[in-house]
C-alpha positions as CSV (number, residue, x, y, z in Angstrom):
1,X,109.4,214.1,95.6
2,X,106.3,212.0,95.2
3,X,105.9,212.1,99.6
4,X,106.0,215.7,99.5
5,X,103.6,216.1,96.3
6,X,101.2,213.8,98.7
7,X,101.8,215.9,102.1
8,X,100.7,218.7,99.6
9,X,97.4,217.7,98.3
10,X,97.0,216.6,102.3
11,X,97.3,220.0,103.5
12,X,95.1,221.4,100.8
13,X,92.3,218.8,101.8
14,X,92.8,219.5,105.4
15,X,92.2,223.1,104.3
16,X,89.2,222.8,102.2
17,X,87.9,220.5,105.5
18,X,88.5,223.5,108.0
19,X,86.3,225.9,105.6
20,X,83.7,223.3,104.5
21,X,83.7,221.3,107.5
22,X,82.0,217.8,105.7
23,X,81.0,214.9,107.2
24,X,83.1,211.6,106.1
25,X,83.5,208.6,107.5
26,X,86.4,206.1,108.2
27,X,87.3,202.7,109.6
28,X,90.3,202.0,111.2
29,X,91.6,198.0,112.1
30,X,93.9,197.0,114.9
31,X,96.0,194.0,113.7
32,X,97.0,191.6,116.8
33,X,99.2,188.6,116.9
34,X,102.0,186.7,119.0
35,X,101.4,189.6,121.3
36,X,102.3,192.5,118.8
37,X,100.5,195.2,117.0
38,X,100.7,196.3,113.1
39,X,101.2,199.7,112.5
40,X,102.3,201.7,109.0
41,X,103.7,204.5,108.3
42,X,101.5,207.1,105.9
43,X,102.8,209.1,103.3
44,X,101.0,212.4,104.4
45,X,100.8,212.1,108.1
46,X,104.5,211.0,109.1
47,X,103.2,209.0,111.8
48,X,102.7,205.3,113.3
49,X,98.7,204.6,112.4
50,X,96.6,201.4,112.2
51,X,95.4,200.6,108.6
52,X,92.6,202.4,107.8
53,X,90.7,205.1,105.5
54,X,87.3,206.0,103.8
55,X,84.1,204.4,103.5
56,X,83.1,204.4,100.3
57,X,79.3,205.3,99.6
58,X,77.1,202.3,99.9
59,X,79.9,200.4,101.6
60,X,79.3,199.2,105.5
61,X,82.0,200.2,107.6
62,X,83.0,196.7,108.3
63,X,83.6,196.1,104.5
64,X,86.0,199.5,104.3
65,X,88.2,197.7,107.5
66,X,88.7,194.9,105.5
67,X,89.0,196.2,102.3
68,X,91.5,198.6,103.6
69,X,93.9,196.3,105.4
70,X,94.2,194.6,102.2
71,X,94.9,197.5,100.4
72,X,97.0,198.9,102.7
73,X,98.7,196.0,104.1
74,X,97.9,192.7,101.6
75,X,96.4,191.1,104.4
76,X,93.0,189.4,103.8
77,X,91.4,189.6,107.4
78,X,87.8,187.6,108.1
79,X,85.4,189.0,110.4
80,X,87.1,191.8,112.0
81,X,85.1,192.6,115.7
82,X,83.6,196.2,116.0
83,X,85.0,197.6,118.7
84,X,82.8,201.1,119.0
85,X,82.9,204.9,117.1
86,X,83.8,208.0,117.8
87,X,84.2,211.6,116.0
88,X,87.1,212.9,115.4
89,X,87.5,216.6,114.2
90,X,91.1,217.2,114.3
91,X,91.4,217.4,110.1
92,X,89.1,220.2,110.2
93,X,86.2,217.8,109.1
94,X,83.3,215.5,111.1
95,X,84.8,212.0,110.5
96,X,83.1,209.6,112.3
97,X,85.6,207.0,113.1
98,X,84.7,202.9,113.6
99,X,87.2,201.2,114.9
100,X,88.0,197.4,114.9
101,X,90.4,194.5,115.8
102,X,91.1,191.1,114.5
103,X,93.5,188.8,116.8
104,X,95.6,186.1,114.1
105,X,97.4,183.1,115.7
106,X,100.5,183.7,113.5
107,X,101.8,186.6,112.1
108,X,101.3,187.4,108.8
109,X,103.3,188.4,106.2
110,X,102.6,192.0,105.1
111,X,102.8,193.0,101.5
112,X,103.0,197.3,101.9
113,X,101.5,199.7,99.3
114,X,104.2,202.1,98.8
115,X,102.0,204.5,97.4
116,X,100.6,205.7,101.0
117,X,102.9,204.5,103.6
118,X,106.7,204.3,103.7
119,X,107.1,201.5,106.3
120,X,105.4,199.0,108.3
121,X,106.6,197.6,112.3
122,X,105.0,195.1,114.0
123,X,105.4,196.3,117.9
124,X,105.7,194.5,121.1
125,X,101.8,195.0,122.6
126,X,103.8,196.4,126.2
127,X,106.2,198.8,124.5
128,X,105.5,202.3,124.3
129,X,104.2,203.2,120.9
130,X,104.9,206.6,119.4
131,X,100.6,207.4,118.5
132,X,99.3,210.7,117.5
133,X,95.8,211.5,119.4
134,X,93.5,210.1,117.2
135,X,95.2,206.3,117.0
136,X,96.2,206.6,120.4
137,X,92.7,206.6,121.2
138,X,91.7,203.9,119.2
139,X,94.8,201.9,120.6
140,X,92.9,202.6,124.2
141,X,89.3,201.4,122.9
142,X,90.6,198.3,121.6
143,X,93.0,197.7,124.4
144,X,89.9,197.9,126.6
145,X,87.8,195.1,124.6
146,X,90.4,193.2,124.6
147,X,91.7,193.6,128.3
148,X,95.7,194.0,127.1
């Protein structure tokens, strides 16, 4: 009940986007180690994505990467590298999207925030990974940094 109230209030946002078309902002964080890659589930989009959202105002884009992998995924990351930007206007809105990766030595266990995502997968870096447009892209940009 409570994954379709949230899939809900995402449709009416993605609505209200379409009309009002704002500008927002987002960071997203590829997760690397013993050559696999972290992705999540979300509540509203169904989908494999890399942890990510909003930057809150004042906030610097590299302080929403971090501060959302924790949230997202209880992972405390240091130093995450910028990768690049781009915009993305598939929601309807003008989200400018930074994207960046972190490489661990080990990996690390993941405490999940059941609020927004339903599951979690660490996948093997060669295997084909089911990735909407937008993440599939930023799978590319980081995959091109890091030469995988």
């Amino acid at each position: 009940m409570k994954n379709l109230f949230y899939r809900f209030v995402y449709n009416l946002a993605k609505l209200y986007w379409c009309i009002f078309k704002p500008k927002t902002q987002g960071a997203r964080t590829v997760i690397l180690a013993e050559n696999k890659v972290l992705l999540i589930k979300h509540i509203y989009y169904g989908s494999w994505v890399f942890p990510g959202g909003g930057i809150k105002g004042g906030e610097e884009p590299i302080e929403a990467g971090i501060r959302e992998v924790k949230e997202e995924v209880g992972i405390v990351l240091e130093k995450p590298i910028l990768v690049g930007s781009f915009v993305n206007n598939n929601e309807g809105k003008i989200d400018t999207v930074f994207v960046f990766y972190k490489i661990l030595d080990k990996i690390p266990v993941v405490v999940l925030d059941k609020k927004e995502s339903t599951e979690y997968k660490w996948f093997d870096i060669g295997e084909e990974i089911p990735l909407g447009s937008v993440n599939t892209k930023i799978w590319e940009m980081v995959k091109e940094k890091v030469k995988i």
